[in-house]
C-alpha positions as CSV (number, residue, x, y, z in Angstrom):
1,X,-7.9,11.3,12.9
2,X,-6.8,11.3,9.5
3,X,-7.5,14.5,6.8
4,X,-9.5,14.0,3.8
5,X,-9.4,16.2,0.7
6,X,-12.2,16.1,-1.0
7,X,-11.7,16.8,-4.8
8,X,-14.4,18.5,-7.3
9,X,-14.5,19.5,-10.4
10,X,-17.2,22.9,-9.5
11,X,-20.1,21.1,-7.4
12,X,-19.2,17.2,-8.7
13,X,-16.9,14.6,-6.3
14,X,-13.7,13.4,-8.6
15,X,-12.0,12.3,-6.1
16,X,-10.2,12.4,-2.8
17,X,-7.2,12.6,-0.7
18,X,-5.5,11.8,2.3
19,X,-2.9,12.5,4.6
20,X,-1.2,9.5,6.6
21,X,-2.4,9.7,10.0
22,X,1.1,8.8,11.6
23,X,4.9,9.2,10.8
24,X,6.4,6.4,8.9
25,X,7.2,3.8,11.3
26,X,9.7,0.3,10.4
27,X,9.7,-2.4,12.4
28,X,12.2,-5.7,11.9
29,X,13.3,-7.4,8.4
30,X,11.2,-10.2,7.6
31,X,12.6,-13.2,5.8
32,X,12.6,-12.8,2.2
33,X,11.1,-17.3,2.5
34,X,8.1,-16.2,4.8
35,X,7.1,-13.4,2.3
36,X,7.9,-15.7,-0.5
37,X,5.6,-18.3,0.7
38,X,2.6,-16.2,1.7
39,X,2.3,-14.7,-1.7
40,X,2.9,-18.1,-3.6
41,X,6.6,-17.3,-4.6
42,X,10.3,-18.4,-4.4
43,X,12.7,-16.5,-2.3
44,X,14.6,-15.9,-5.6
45,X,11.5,-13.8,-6.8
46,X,11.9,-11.6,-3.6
47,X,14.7,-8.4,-4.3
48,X,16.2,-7.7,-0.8
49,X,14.9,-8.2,3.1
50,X,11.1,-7.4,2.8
51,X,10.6,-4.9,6.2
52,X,7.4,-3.9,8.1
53,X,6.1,-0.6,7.5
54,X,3.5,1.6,8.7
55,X,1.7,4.9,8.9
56,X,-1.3,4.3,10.3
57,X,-1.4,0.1,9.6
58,X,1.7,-2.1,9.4
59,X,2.1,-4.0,6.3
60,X,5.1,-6.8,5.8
61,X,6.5,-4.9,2.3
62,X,8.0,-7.0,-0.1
63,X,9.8,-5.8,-3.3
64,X,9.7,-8.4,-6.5
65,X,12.5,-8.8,-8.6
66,X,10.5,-9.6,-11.9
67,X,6.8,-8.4,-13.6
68,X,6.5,-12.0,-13.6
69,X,6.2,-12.4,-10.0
70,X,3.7,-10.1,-9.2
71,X,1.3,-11.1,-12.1
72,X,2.3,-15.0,-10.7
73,X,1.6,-13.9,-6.9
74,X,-1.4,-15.8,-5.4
75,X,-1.7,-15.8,-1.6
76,X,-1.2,-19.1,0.0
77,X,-3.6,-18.8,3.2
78,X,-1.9,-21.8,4.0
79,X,1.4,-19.9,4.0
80,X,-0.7,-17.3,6.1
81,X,-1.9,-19.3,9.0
82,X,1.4,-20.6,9.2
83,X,4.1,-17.8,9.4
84,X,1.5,-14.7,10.3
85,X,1.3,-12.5,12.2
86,X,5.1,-11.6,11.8
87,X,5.7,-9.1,14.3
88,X,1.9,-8.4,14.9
89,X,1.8,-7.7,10.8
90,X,-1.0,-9.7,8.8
91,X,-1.2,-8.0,5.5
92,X,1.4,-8.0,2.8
93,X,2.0,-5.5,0.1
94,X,3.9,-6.9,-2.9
95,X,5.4,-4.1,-5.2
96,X,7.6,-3.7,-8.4
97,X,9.1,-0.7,-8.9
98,X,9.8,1.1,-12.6
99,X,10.7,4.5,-11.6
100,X,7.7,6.4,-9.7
101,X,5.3,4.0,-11.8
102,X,4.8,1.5,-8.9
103,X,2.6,-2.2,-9.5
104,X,1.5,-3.6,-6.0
105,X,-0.7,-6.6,-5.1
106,X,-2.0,-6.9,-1.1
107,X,-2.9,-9.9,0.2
108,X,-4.3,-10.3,3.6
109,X,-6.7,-13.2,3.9
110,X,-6.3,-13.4,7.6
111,X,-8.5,-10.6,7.8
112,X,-10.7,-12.0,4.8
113,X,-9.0,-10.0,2.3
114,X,-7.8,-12.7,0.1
115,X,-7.1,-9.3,-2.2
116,X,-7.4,-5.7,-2.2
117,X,-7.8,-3.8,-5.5
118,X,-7.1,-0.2,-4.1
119,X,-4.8,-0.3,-0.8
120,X,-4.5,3.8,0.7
121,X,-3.1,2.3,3.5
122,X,-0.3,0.4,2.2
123,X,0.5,2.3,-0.5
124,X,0.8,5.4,1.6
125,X,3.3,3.1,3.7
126,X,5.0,2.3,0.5
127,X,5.5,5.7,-0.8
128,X,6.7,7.0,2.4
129,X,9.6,4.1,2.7
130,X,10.6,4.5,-0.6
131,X,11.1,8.5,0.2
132,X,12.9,7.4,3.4
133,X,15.2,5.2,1.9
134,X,15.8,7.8,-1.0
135,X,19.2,9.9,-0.5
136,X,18.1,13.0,-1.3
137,X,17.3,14.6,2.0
138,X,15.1,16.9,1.0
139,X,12.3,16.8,-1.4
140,X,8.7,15.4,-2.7
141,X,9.1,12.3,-3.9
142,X,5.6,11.7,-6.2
143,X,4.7,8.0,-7.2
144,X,1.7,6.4,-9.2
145,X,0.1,3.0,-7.8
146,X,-1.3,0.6,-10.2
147,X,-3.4,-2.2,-8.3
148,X,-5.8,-4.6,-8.9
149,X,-5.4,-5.8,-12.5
150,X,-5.4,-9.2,-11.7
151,X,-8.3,-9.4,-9.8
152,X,-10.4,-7.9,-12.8
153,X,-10.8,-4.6,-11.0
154,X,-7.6,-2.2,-11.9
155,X,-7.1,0.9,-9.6
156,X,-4.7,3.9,-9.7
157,X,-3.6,5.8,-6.6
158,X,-1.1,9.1,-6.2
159,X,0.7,9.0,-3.5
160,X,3.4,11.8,-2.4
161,X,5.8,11.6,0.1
162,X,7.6,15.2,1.3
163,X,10.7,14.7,2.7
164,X,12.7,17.5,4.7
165,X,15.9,17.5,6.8
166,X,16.5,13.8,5.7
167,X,12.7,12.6,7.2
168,X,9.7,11.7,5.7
169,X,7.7,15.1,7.0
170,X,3.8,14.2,5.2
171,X,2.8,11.0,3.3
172,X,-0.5,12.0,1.3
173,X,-2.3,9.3,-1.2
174,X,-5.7,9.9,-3.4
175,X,-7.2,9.3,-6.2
176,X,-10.2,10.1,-8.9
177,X,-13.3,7.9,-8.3
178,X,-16.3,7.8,-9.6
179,X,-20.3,7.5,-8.4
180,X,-21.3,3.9,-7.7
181,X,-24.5,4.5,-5.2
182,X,-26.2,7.0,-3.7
183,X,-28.5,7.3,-0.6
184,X,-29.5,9.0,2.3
185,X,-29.2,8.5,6.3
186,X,-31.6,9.4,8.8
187,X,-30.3,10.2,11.9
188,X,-33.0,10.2,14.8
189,X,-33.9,13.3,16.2
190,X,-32.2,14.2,19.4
């Protein structure tokens, strides 16, 4: 199960939030070349061992050395088909960090997402591995997500990570929204 927030502004939806379903989980390093090729890169572009996160779904997590690279990333299904799954991980989350301002691409065309604009999922990975690898042993560790630029369709997720006793204790991640349809479900009568 995993907890949704609703949040209003009096009877009107502005947004919503989530908790992470599932402690933050790492699997294996993957090889900064396999990452590199899946997102169209060089292993130069990649900064350190990209590693498998999760906490809820696993995502291969790469960290770019350079704004260039993530505005150059294009994902090389190619690439995919040939080095994916890595450990049972299809999806990869690219990121560059500038203090708690976070830019992050996700590609995962082996699931027919050639590219996500808003990733929950990932980014609530994200946040909680950065927290983890943070060491400060104790505290909330607040980050802002900006996805989907280059796809035309630019997103902006919070994300939080509360860390006590050295462990990543809750990994929440939300955001406003805003109406795009309405309708109604009828459920048959039992």
């Amino acid at each position: 199960l995993v907890e949704i927030e609703i949040l209003r502004d009096c009877a009107a939806v502005t947004g919503a939030r989530l908790t992470a379903p599932q402690p933050l989980q790492t699997g294996p390093e993957v090889s900064p070349e396999i990452a590199a090729a899946c997102a169209g890169l060089t292993a130069a572009d990649i900064r350190g061992a990209p590693v498998i996160a999760s906490v809820g779904l696993p995502f291969v997590i790469a960290e770019l050395a350079t704004d260039r690279a993530v505005i150059a990333a294009r994902p090389s299904p190619d690439a995919f088909a040939h080095h994916m799954p890595v450990h049972g991980c299809q999806m990869l989350l690219l990121f560059r960090r500038d203090g708690a301002d976070l830019h992050a691409r996700m590609f995962s065309p082996l699931d027919g997402v050639v590219e996500d604009p808003a990733t929950g999922s990932a980014g609530a990975a994200l946040a909680a591995l950065l927290a983890a690898r943070d060491a400060e042993p104790e505290g909330l560790f607040e980050f802002a997500i900006a996805q989907g630029a280059e796809m035309g369709r630019p997103s902006r997720l919070l994300a939080d990570a509360e860390k006590r006793a050295g462990s990543v204790a809750r990994v929440r991640i939300g955001g406003s929204c805003v109406p795009v349809m309405t309708g109604r479900l009828r459920l048959p009568a039992s």
